[in-house]
C-alpha positions, 0 to 999 in steps of 0.5 A: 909412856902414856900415849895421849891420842893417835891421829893419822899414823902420829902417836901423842904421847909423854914419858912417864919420867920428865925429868927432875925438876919435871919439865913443864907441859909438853907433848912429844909426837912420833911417826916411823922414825920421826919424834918431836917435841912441843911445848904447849905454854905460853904458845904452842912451840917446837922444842926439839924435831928429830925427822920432820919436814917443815909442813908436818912440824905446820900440821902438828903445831895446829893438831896440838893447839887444836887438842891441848886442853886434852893433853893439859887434862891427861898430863894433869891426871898422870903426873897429879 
């Protein structure tokens, strides 16, 4: 699981096998016993939340438009 960045205890990160066909460009968030699941594209979006309150889903969707040329940029080169 390559892990993208971390940011105030949240661990960005994606599996290194997503699926066949791979999915398209999306990073998964996880703090204690919370995970979630963003798309990036055509706007950043939930996919899926497994803990998370209303405000932290807020906070994360900014984190993530905030840092989504990075996580484009590390998806690229792990998965070429």
């Amino acid at each position: 699981m390559p892990v993208v960045f971390r940011l105030r205890g949240f661990r960005f990160f994606f599996y290194s096998n997503e699926g066949t066909p791979r999915e398209p460009v999306h990073i998964h968030v996880e703090k204690g016993e919370a995970e979630a699941k963003f798309w990036l594209f055509p706007e950043v979006s939930v996919a899926y939340n497994d803990g998370y309150d209303a405000r932290t889903l807020r906070e994360l969707i900014e984190i993530v438009r905030e840092n989504r040329d990075l996580i484009v940029r590390a998806w690229d080169e792990h998965f070429g």
